[in-house]
N, C-alpha and C positions, 0 to 999 in steps of 0.2 A: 666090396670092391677091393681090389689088391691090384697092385703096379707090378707086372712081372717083368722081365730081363728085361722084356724089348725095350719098352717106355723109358729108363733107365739107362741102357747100353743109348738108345738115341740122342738122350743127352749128354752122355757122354763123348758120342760120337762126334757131335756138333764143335763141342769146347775142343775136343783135340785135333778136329780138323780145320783151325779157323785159320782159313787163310791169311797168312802174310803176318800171323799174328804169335811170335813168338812165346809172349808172357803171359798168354791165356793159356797155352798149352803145357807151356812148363808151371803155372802156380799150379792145372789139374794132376800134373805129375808128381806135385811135392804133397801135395795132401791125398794121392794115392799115398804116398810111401807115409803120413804121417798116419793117415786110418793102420795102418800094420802096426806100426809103435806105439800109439796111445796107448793103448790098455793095459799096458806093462808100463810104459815110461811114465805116462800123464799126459797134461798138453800145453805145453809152456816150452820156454824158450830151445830146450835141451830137443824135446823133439823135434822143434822148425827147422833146427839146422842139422841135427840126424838124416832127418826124413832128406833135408837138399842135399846133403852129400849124396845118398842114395838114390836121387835123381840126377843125380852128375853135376852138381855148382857146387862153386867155391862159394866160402862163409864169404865175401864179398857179391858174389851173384845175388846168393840170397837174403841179403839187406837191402841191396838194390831191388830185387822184386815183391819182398815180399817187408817194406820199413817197417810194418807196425806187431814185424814177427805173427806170432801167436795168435793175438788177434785179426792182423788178415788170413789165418788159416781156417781160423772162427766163422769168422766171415765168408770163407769159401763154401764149407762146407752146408751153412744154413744156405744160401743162394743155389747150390747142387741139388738140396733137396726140396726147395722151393720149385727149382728148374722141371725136377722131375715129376712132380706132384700135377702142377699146370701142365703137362705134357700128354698126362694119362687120363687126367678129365674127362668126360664128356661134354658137350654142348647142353647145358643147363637148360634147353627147353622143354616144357611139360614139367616140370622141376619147381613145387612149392619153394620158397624161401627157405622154410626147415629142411627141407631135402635141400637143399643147396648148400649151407650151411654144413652138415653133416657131411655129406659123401666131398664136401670140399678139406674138412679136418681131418677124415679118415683117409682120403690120399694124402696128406701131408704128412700123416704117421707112416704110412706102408713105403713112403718115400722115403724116410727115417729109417726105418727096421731093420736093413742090411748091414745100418752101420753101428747099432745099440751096443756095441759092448765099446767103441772107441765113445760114443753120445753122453755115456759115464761121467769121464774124466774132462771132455767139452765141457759138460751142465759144471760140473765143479769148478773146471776154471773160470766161466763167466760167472759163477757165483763169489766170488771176487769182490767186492766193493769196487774198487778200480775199475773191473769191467762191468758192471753192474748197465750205464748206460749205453756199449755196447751190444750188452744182452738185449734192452728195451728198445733198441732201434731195428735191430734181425727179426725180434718177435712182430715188430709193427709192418718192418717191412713183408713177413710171411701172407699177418690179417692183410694188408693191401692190398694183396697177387689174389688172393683167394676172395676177398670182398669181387676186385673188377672181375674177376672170371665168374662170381655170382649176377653179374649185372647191373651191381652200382654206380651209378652215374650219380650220386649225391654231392656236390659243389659246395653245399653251405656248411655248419655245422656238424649236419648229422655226418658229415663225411668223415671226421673226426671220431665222433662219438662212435659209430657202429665198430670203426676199426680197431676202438678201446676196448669194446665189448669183444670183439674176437681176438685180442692179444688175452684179455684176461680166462678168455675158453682155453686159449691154445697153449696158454703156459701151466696151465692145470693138468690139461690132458694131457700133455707130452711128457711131461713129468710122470704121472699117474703111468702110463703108457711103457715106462723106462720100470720104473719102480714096484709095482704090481702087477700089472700085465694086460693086455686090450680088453678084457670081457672089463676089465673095473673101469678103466678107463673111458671104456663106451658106455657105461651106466651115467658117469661122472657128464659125460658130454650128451646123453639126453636129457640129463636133470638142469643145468646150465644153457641148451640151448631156447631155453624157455624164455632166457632175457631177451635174446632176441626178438622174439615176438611182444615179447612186454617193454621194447625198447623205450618208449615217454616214461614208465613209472623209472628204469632203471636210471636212465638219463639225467632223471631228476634228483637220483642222490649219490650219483656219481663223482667222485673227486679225484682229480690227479693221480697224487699220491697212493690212489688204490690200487695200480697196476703194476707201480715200482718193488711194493710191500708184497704183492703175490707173488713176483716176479719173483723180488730175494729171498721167498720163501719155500717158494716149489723146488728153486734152482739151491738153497741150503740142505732139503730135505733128501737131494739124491747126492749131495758133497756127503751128508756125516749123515743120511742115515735116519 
């Protein structure tokens, strides 16, 4: 499955036609212009306000829209291709759990792929310590979008728990995906989506801390390498 222009251009279309709604239009305009510069510049402060010049603000517009710099540019950008990933989907009926699962991470990558050479210098800035729980909240919120469009309706615990399990697939694979290339990446994600199915034993020796420690380490492996 691959997400071509349309799917893509339509969410795009959406954010830049929001009515009445200035600063949706304009944050998708400054990280238009910051996907151009990353992959020379980086992705930190120097960019955010390159990129709004280039969008036409003043270094005063762009603190007002965008306070947290760098990091809400972070943040656009994973939400973009969240946006776009759920957009291209299909209706998950007839759809086992492991095909759900799958053809749900594999649009999340192809919703990625346009923008892999600026995703570089992203992964390394969230690989940051600083940003580090930044990075853990985009990754949860990605499993979140992708769990409900699987059809989880889970309330209790497991609601937690599965979306642990698909942050710790999806920070594997996207990485793997950046750094190797999709045939490794897709091997990587059918050998992992095994927890899934084996959710009780995985559940059982599951601990916090396990997600942070992959996280900073998929996300250190594409900073240095």
């Amino acid at each position: 499955m691959s997400i071509g222009d349309g799917a893509r251009e339509a969410v795009y279309y959406k954010a830049m036609t929001a009515p009445d709604d200035w600063a949706i239009r304009t944050e998708q305009q400054v990280l238009d212009e910051a996907l151009k510069l990353a992959p020379a510049k980086g992705w930190g402060r120097a960019t955010t306000f390159a990129a709004a010049k280039a969008a036409g603000l003043s270094a005063g517009d762009c603190e007002l829209l965008l306070p947290n710099g760098a990091r809400d540019l972070a943040a656009l950008l994973s939400r973009r291709h969240d946006a776009a990933a759920l957009a291209a989907l299909p209706e998950p009926d007839g759809l086992k759990i492991r095909e759900r699962i799958r053809t749900a991470v594999i649009a999340r990558l192809d919703a990625a792929a346009a923008d892999r050479e600026a995703l570089r210098r992203w992964a390394g800035f969230l690989a940051l310590p600083t940003n580090l729980p930044l990075a853990l909240r985009l990754v949860w919120e990605t499993a979140d979008g992708l769990w409900r469009w699987a059809g989880d309706t889970a309330t209790d615990e497991n609601h937690y728990s599965k979306r642990a399990i698909l942050s710790g697939i999806l920070v594997q694979v996207m990485a793997l995906d950046l750094q190797a290339g999709r045939a490794t990446a897709l091997e990587i994600l059918d050998s992992r989506i095994q927890n899934v199915m084996d959710f009780e034993k995985w559940k059982a020796g599951f601990k916090p801390s396990d997600l942070a420690k992959d996280f900073a380490g998929a996300l250190a492996k594409l900073r240095f390498g």
